[in-house]
LUMDRENVEX-682653 format. One record per residue: y negated, x, z negated of N, C-alpha, C in turn; residue number from 1. Coordinates in steps of 0.001 Angstrom, whole numbers. Layout:
BEGIN
   n_north    n_east      n_up   ca_north   ca_east     ca_up   c_north    c_east      c_up     n
         Y         X         Z          Y         X         Z         Y         X         Z   NUM
...
//
This chain:
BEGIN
   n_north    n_east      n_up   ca_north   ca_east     ca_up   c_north    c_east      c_up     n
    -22547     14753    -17928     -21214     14155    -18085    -20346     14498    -16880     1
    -18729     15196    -16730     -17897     15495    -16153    -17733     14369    -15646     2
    -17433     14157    -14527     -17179     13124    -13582    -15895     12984    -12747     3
    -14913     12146    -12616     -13873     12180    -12029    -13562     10864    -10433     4
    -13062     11026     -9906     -12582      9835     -8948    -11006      9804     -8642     5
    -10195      9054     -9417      -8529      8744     -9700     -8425      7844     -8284     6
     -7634      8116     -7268      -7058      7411     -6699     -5879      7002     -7061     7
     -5431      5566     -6727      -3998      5248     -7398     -3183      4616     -6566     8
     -2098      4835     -6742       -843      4217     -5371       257      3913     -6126     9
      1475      3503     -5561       2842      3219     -5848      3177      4674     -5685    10
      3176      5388     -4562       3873      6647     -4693      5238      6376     -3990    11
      5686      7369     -4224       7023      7365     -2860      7886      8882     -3120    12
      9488      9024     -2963       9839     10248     -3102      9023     11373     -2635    13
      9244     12527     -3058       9141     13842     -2545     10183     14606     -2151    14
     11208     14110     -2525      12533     14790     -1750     13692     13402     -2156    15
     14792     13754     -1372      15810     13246     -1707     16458     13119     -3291    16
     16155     13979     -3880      16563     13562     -5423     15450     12860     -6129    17
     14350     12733     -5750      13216     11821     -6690     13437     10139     -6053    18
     14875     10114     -5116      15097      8158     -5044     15108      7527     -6094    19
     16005      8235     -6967      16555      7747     -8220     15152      7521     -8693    20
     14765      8178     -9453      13597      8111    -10105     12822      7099     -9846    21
     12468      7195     -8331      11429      5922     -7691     11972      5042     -8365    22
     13559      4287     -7786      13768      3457     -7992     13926      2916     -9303    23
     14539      3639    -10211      14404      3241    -11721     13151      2873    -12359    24
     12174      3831    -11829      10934      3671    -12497     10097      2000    -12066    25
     10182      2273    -10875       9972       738    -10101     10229      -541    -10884    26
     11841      -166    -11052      12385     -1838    -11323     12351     -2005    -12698    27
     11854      -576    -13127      11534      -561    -15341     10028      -959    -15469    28
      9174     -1153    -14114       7766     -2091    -14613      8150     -3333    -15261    29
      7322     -3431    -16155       6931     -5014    -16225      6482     -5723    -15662    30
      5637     -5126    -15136       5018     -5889    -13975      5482     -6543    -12392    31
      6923     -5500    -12205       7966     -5898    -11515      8991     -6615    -11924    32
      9540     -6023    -12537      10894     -6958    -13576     10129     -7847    -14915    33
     10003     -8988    -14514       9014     -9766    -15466      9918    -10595    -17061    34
     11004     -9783    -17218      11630    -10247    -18393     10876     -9774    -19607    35
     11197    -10333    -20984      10521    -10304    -22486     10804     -8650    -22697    36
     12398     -8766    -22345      13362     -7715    -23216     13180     -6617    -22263    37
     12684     -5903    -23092      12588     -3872    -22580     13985     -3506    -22220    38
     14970     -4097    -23003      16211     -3643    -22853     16902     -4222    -21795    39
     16799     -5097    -21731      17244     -5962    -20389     16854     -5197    -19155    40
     15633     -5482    -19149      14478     -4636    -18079     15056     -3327    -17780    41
     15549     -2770    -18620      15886     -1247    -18228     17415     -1158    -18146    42
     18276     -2326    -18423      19446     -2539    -17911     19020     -3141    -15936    43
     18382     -3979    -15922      18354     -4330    -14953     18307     -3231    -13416    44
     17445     -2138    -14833      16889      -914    -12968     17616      -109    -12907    45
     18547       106    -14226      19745       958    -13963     20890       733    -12928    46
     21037     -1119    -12496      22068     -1870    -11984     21419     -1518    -10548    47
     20093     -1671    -10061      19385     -2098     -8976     19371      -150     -8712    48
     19174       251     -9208      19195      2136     -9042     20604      2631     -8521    49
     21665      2055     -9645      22922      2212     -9237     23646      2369     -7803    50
     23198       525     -7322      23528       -11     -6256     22753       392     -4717    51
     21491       808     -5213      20641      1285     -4012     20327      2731     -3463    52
     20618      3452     -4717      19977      4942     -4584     20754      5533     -2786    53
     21550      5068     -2670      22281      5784     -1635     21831      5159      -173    54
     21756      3565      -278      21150      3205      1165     19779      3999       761    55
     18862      3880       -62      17164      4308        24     17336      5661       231    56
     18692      6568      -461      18093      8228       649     18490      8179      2113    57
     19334      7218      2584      19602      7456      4150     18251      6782      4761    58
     17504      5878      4000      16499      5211      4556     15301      6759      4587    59
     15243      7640      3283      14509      8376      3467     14706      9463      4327    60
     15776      9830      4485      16843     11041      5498     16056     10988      7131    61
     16340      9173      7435      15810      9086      8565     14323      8962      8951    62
     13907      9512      7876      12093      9505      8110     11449     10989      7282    63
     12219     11559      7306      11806     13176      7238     12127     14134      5676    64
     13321     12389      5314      13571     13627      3907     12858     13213      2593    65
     11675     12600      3218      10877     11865      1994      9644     10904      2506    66
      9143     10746      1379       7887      9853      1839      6754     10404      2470    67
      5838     10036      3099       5094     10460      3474      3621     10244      2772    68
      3480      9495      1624       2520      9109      1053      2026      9941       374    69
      2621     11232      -423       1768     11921      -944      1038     13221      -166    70
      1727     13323       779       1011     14263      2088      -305     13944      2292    71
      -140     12623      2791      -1036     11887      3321     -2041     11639      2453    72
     -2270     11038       974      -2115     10750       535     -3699     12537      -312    73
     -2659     13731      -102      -3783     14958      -623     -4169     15204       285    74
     -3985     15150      1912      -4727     14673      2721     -6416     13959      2444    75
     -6263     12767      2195      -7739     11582      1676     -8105     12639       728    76
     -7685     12723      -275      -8486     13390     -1397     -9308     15011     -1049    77
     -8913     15582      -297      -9398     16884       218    -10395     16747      1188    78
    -10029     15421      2033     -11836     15090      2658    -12625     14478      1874    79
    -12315     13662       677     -13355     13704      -487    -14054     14734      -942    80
    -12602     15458     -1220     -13936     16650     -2120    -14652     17438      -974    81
    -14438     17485       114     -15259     18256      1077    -16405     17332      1095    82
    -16392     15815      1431     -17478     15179      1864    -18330     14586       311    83
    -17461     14884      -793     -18483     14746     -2130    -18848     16102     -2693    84
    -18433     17544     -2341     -19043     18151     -2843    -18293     18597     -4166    85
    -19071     19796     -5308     -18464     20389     -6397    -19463     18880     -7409    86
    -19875     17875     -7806     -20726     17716     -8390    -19548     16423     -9159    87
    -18051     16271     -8264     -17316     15314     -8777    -16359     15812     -8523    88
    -15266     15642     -9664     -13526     16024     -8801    -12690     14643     -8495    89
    -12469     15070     -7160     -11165     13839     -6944    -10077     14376     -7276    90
     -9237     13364     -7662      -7636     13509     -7755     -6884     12038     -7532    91
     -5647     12515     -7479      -4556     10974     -7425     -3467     10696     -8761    92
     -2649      9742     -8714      -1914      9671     -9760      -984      8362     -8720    93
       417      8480     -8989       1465      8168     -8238      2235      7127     -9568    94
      2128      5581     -8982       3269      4943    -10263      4485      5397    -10574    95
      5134      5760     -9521       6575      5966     -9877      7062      7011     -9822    96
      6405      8347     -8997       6921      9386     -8474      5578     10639     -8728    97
      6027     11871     -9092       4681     12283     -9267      3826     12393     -8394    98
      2608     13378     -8286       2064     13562     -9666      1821     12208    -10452    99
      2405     11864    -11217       2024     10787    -12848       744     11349    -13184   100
       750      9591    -14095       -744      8944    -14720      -337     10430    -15924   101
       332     10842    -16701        542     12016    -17438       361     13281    -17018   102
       446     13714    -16375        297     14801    -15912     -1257     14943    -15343   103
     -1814     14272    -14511      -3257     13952    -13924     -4250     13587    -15110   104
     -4042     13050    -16049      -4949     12735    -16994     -4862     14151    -18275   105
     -3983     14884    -18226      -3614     15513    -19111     -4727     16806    -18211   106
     -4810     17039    -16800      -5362     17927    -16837     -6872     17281    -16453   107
     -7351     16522    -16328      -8705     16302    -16105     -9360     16168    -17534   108
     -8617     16025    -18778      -9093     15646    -20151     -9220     17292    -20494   109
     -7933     18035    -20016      -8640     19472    -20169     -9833     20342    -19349   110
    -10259     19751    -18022     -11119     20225    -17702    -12354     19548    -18141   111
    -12556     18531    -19169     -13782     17857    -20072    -14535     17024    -19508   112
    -13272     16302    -18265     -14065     14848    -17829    -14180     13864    -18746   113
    -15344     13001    -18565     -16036     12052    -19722    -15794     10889    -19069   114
    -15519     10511    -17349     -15886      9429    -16944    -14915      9625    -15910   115
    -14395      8499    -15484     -13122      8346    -14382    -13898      7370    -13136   116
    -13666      7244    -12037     -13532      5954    -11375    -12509      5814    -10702   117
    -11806      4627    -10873     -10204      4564    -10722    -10751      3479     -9697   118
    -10118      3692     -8537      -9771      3160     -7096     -8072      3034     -6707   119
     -7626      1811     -6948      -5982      1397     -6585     -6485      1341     -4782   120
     -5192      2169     -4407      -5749      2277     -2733     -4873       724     -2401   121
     -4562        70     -3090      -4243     -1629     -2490     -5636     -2483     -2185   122
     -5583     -2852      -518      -7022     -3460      -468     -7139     -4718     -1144   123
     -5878     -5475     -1428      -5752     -6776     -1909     -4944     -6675     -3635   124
     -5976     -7292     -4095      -5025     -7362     -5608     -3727     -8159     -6150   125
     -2877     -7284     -6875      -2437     -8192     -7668     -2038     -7225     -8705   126
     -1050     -8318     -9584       -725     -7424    -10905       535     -6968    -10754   127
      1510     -7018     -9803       2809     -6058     -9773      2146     -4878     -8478   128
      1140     -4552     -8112        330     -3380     -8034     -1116     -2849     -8467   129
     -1944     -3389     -8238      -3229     -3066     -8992     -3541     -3061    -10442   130
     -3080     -3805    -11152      -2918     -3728    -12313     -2463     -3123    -12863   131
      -791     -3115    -12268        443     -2321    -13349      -208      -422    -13334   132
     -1037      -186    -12158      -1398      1017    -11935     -2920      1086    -12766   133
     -3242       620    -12691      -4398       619    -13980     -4706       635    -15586   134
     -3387         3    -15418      -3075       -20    -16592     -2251      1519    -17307   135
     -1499      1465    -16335       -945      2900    -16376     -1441      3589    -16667   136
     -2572      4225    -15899      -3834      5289    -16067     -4754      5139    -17673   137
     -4503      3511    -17804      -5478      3842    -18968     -5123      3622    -20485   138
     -3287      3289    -20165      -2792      3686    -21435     -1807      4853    -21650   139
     -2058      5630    -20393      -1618      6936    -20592     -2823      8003    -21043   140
     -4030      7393    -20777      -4962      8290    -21285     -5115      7826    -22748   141
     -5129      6839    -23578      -5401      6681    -24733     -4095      7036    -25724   142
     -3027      7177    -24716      -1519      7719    -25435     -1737      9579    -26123   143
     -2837      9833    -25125      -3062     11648    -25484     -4090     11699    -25589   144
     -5102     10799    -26744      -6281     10372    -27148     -7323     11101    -26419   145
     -7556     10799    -24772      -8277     10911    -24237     -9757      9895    -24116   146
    -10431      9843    -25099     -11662      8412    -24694    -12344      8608    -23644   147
    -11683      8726    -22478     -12817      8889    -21022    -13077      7654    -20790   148
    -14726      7543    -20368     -14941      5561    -19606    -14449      5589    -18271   149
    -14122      4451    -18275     -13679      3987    -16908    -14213      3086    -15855   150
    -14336      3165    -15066     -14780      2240    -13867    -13893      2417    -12899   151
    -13850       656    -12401     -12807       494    -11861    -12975      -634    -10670   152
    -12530      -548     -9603     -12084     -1030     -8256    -10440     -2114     -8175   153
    -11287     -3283     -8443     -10075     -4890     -8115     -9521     -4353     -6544   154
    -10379     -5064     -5531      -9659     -4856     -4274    -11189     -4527     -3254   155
    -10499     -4402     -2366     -11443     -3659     -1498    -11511     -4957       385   156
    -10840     -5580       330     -10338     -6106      1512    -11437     -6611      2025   157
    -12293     -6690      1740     -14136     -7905      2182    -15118     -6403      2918   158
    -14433     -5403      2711     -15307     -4224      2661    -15144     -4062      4129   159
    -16753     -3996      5418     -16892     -3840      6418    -15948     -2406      7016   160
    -16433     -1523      6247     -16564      -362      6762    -14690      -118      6841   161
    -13999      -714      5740     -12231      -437      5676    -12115     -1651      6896   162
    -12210     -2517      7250     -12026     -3196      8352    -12577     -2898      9734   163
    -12955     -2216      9566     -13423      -914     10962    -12645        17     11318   164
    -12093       288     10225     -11256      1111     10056     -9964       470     11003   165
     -9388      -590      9998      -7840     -1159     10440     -8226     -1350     12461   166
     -8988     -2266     12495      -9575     -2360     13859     -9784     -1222     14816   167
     -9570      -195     14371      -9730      1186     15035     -8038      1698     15326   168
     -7536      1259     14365      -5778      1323     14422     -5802       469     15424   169
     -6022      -957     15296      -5406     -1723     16068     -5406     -1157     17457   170
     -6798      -897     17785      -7234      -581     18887     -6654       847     19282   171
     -5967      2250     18335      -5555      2896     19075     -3883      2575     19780   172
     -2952      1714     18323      -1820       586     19215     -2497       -76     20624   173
     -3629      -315     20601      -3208     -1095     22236     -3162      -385     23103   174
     -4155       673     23108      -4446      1628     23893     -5269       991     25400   175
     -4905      1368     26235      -5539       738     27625     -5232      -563     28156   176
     -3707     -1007     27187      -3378     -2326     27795     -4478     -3868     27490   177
     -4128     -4646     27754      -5357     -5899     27920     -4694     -6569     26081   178
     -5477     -6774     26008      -5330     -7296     24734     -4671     -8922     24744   179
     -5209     -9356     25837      -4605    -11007     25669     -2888    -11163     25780   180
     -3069     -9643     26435      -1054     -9804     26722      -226     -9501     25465   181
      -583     -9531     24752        -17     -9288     23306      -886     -9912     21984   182
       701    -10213     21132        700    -11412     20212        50     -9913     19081   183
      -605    -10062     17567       -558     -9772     16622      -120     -9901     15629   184
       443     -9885     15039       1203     -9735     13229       960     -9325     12298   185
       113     -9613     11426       -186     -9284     10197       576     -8526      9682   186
      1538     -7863      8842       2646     -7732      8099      2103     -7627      6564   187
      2381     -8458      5621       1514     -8263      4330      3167     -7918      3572   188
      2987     -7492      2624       4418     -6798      1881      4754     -8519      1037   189
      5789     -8653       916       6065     -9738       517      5758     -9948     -1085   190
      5760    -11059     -1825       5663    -11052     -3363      6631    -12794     -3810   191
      7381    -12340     -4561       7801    -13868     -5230      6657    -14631     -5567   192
      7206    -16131     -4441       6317    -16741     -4876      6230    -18009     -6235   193
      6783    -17177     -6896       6766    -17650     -8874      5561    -16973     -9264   194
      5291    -15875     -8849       4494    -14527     -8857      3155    -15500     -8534   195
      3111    -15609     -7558       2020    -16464     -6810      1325    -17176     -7559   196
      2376    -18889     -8312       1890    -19874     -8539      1737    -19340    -10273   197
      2029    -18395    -10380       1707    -18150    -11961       130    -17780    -11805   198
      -594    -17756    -10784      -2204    -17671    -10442     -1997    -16281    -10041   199
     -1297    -15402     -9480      -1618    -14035     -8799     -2463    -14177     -7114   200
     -3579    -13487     -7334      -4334    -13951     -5976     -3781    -13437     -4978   201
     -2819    -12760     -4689      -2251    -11970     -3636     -2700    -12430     -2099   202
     -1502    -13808     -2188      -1434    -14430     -1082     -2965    -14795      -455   203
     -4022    -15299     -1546      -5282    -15751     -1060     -6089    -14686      -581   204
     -6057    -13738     -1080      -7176    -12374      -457     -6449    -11698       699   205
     -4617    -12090      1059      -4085    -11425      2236     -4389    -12700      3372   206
     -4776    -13772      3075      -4925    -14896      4236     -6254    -14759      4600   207
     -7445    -14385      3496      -8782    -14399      3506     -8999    -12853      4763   208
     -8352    -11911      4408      -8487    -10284      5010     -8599    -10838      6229   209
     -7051    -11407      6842      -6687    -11764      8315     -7906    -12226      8881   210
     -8332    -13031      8066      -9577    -14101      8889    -10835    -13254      8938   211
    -10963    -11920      8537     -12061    -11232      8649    -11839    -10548      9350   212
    -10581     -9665      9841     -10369     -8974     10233    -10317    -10090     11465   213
     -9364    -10934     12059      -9813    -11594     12914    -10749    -11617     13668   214
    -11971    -12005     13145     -13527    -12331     13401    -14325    -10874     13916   215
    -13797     -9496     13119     -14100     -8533     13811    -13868     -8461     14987   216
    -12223     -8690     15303     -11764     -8535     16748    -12104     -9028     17791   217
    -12959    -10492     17523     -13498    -11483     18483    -14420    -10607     18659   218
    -15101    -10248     17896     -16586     -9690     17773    -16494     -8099     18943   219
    -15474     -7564     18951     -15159     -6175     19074    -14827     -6801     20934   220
    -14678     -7745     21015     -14126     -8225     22477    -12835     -8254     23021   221
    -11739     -8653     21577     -10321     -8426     21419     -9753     -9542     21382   222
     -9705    -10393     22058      -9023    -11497     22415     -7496    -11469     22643   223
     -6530    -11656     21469      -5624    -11333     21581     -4715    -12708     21870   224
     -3699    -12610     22619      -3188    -14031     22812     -2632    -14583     21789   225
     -2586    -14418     20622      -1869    -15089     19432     -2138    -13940     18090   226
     -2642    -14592     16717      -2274    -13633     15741     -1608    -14813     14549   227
      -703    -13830     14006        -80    -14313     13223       584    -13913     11506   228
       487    -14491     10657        523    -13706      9484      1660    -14015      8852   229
      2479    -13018      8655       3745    -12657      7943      4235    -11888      7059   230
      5728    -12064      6356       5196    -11385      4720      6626    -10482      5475   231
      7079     -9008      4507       8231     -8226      4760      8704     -7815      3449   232
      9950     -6983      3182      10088     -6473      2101     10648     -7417       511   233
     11437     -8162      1196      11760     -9130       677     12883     -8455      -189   234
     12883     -8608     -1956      14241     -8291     -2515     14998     -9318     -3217   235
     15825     -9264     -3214      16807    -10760     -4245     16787    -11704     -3361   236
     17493    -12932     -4348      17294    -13799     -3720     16398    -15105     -4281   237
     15317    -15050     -5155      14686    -15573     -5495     13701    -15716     -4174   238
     13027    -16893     -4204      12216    -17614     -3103     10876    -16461     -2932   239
     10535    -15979     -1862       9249    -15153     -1387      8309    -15863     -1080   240
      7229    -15165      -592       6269    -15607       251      6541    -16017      1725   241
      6665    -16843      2697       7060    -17384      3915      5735    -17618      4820   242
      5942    -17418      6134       7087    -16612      6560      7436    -15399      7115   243
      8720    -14988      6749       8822    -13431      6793      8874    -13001      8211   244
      8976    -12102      8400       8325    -10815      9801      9690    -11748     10769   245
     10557    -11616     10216      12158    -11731     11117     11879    -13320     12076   246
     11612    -14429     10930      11064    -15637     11232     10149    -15698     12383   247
      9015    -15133     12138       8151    -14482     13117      8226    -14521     14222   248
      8850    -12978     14520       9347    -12878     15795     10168    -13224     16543   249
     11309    -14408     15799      12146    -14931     16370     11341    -16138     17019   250
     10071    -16792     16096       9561    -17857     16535      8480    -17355     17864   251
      8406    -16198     18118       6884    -16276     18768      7801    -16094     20660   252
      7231    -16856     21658       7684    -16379     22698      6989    -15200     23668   253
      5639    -15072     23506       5016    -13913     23778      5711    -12689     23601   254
      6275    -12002     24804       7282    -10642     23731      6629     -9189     23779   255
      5538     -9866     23858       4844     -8229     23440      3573     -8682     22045   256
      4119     -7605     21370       3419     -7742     20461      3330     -6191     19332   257
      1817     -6671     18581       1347     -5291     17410      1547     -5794     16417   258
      2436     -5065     15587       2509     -5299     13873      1137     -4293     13359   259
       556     -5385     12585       -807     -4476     11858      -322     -4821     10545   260
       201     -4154      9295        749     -3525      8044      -564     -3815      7042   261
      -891     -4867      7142      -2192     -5344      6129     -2410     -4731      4578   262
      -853     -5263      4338      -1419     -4404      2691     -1080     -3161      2272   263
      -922     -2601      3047       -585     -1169      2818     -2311         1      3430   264
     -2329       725      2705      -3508      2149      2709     -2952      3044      3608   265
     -1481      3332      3424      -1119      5066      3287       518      4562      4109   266
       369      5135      4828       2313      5382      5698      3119      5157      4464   267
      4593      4798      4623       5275      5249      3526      6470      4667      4162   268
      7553      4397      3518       9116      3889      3960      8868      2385      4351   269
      8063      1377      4246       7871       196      4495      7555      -264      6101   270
      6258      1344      6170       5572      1085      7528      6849      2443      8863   271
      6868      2990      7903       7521      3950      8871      9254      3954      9534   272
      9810      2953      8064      11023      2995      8538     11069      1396      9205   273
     10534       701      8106      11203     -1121      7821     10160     -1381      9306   274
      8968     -1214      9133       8776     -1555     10626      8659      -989     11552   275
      8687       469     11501       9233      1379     13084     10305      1520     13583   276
     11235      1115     12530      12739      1202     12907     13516       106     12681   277
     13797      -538     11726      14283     -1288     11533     13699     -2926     11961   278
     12562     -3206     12028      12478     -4393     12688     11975     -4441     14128   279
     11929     -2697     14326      11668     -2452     16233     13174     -3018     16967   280
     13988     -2744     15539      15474     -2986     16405     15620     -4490     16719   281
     15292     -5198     15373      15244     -6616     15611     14722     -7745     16790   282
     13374     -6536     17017      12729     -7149     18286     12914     -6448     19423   283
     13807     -5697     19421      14697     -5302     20764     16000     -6678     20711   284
     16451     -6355     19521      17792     -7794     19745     17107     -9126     20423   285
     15723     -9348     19788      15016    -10829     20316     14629    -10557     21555   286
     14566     -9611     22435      14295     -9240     23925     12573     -8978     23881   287
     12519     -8603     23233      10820     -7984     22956     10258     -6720     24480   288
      9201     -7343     25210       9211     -5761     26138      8506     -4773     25439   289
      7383     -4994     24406       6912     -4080     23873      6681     -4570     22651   290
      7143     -3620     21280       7041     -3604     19695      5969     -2352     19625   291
      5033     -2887     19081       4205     -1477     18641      3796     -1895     17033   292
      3556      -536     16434       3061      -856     14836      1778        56     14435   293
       650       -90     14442       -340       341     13640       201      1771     12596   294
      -725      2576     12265       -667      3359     11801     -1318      2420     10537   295
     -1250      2889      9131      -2406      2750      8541     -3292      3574      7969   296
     -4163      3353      7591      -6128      3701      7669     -5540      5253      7144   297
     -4535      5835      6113      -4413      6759      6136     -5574      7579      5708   298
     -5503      8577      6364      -6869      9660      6331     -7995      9919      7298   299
     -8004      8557      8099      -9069      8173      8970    -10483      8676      8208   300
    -11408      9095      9278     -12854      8948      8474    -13615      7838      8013   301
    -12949      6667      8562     -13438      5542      8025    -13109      5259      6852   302
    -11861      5400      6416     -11408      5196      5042    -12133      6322      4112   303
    -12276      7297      4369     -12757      8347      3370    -14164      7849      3277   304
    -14790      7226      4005     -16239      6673      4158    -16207      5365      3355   305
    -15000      4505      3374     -14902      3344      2551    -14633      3731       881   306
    -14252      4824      1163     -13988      5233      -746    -14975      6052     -1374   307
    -15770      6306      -467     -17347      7052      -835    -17965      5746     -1441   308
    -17963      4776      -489     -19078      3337      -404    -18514      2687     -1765   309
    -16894      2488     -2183     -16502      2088     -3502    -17021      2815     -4864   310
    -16721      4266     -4468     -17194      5271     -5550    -18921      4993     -6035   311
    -19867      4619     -4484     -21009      4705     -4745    -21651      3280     -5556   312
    -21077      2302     -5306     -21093       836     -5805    -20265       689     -7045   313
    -19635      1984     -7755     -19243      1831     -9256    -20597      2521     -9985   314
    -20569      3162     -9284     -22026      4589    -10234    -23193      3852    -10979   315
//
């Protein structure tokens, strides 16, 4: 039996003309825009596309033109197939931006894969990402009557070896300085919290991570003078998750401090612009002496070692 390993993401432009796209495609989930009406729904991302496409390419302009997630992104997958060998093919599939759940399934059904294992690179679940991307994949394969089985990866956040990982970030942000002289920050991407109390576990597996990841750091001899967990990425004005990054750092008096980007896998406009740039500025306005931000796990060997250990615990 042909064997496959689907990594899955949100995805992110590839140039300045795929904003549009992102963004339409984005706000035409269901799983994002949670109205009955299809039509509504796709009035809605036309309004939100309309109004945004132009700040989101200057947002992308100032970070190289595009996203950085799918670089990065065939990056992971190319130390897979080096470190798995000809005996499985990896590939990816992008929600909003290509390569698409169509295009990726269209050619692995022609090369006569029988069996998928689909890994959402979100370490923490929910259903306006892990899901809506799973779902994707597996009613785009039954749309071009592909019957491949599937196995599949909820969240990953309890997993030693990806928290070795983040902890290895943390630790290249501090660098030589003492750890107690600086505060920590979670940054988890924000989610309505309607989203929440409708039973989405989000919030509980991003409070549960901290406290593991935490416990590493004690363990690691990282005594940091304060950590703290905060949500970013806030849209509308419907009520979020609290409290947000801005709150944060206005509340903390320690002014040195590491943003660690919890729910995010892979760089992209969130980690690279919203918190390298845009809330570095904020905590320059709050008199901050040092803002630093984590990379994330990216194409670390730890992560390629954590998606071996997922792949090997579906088999």
């Amino acid at each position: 039996m042909r064997e496959a390993i689907v990594l899955l993401n949100m995805g992110g432009p590839n140039n300045l003309h795929e904003v549009e796209m992102f963004l339409h495609n984005m706000f035409n989930d269901p799983y994002i825009i949670r109205t009955k009406s299809a039509l509504l729904r796709k009035f809605i991302a036309g309004m939100i596309t309309l109004t945004r496409a132009e700040k989101s390419q200057d947002i992308y302009r100032q970070i190289g033109g595009k996203s950085p997630i799918v670089d990065i992104t065939r990056s992971l997958v190319n130390q897979l197939n080096v470190a798995l060998g000809e005996d499985i093919i990896v590939d990816f599939v992008m929600r909003y931006t290509p390569p698409m759940a169509m295009e990726v399934c269209t050619r692995l059904q022609e090369l006569g894969v029988e069996k998928v294992y689909l890994i959402p690179l979100y370490p923490q679940y929910s259903s306006t990402t892990t899901q809506s991307s799973l779902d994707d994949f597996e009613q785009t394969a039954h749309k071009i009557g592909w019957h491949v089985i599937t196995a599949e990866i909820k969240h990953f956040f309890s997993s030693e070896t990806y928290n070795r990982c983040v902890v290895e970030r943390i630790k290249e942000a501090l660098g030589s300085d003492n750890a107690g002289s600086f505060d920590i920050v979670f940054s988890a991407h924000g989610l309505p919290q309607k989203i929440v109390d409708q039973g989405d576990p989000y919030q509980r597996q991003v409070v549960a991570h901290v406290g593991l990841i935490e416990e590493m750091l004690k363990n690691n001899w990282l005594d940091f003078n304060g950590i703290h967990l905060a949500y970013q990425s806030k849209v509308g004005p419907m009520k979020w998750l609290e409290p947000s990054l801005e709150t944060t750092l206005h509340s903390l008096t320690n002014k040195k401090v590491i943003i660690v980007p919890i729910a995010f896998t892979i760089d992209n406009s969130e980690t690279d612009f919203e918190l390298s740039i845009e809330y570095a500025e904020v905590a320059h306005e709050f008199g901050y002496q040092e803002y630093r931000v984590c990379r994330c796990p990216n194409d670390h060997p730890l992560f390629v070692q954590t998606l071996i250990e997922l792949y090997e615990k579906m088999k």
